[in-house]
N, C-alpha and C positions, 0 to 999 in steps of 0.2 A: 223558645226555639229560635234559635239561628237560621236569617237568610242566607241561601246560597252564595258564594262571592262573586259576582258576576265574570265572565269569561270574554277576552276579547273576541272578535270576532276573525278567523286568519284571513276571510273571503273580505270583511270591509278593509282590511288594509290594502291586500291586495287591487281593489277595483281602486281606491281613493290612489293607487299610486299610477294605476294605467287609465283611470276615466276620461281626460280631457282627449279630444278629436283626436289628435293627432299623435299624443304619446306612444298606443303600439306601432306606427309608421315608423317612430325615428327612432322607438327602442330596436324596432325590427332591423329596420336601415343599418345601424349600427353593430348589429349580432352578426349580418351580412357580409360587412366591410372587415369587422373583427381585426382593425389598424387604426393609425391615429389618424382622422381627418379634418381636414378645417371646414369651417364654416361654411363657407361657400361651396365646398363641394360638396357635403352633407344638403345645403340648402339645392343645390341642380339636384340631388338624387332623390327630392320630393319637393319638385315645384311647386304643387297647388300652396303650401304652408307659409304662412307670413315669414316674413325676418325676428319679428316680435314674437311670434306665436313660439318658433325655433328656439328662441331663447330662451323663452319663459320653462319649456317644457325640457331643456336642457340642464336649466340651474335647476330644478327640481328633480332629476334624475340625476345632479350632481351632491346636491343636498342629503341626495337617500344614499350614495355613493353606489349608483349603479354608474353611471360615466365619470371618468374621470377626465379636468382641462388640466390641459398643459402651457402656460402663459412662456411666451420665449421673447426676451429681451433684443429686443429688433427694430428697428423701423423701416418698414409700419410694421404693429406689432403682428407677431404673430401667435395666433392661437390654435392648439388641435384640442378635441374630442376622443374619444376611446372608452367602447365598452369594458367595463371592469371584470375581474372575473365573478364576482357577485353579479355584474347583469348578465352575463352567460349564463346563468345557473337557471335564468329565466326563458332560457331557448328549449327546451324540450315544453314546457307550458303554453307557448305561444303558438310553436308548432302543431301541439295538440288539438288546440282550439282552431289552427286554420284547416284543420284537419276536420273538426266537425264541421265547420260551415263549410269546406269543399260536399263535403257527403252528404248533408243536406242544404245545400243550397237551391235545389227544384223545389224541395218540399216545401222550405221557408217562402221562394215566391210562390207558390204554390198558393200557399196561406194566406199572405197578402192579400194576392188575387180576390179572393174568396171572401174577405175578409171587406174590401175595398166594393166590390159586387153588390156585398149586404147591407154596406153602410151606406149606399147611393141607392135603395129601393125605400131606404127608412125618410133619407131629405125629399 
């Protein structure tokens, strides 16, 4: 008898490509702006995020070829960003999902609450 062949998973690609902190911030950012933007102003349009942190999660969403950079022969150089049309395709998904955490976000604290209550009666 033959094992089954196993089946990727679409949902582990998906999280492994948006997990780190800050990924749906600057994939967001970027569906927003839907133009080419540099650095720095991509970086004022979500302060809390390192310069490092930007980068890291930019070549990686450059790698997947959801952003595309634009290197422009300049000094100093110049560099833009631009969601591709592969990372738009990710705007109705992301929506969706800010869509259920708007609708339940009482309930979620809610749970918390409730949750933090029970576990400070147990210490």
């Amino acid at each position: 008898m033959s094992t089954p062949q196993r089946q990727k998973c679409p949902m582990i690609t998906f999280v492994n490509m948006v997990s780190g902190k800050w990924a749906i911030p600057v994939l967001y950012r970027l569906m927003v702006i839907n133009a080419p933007v540099r650095f720095s102003d991509l970086k004022r349009a979500i302060p809390e995020i390192t310069q490092k942190e930007l980068t890291k999660q930019l070549r990686l969403f450059e790698m997947r070829g959801i952003v595309s950079r634009q290197i422009y022969a300049e000094v100093p150089p110049k560099v833009e960003y631009q969601i591709t049309p592969l990372g738009l395709t990710l705007r109705a998904t992301l929506d969706s999902l800010a869509g259920w955490v708007n609708q339940n976000e009482d309930q979620l604290a809610a749970n918390t609450q409730t949750w933090a209550e029970r576990e400070n009666k147990k210490a």
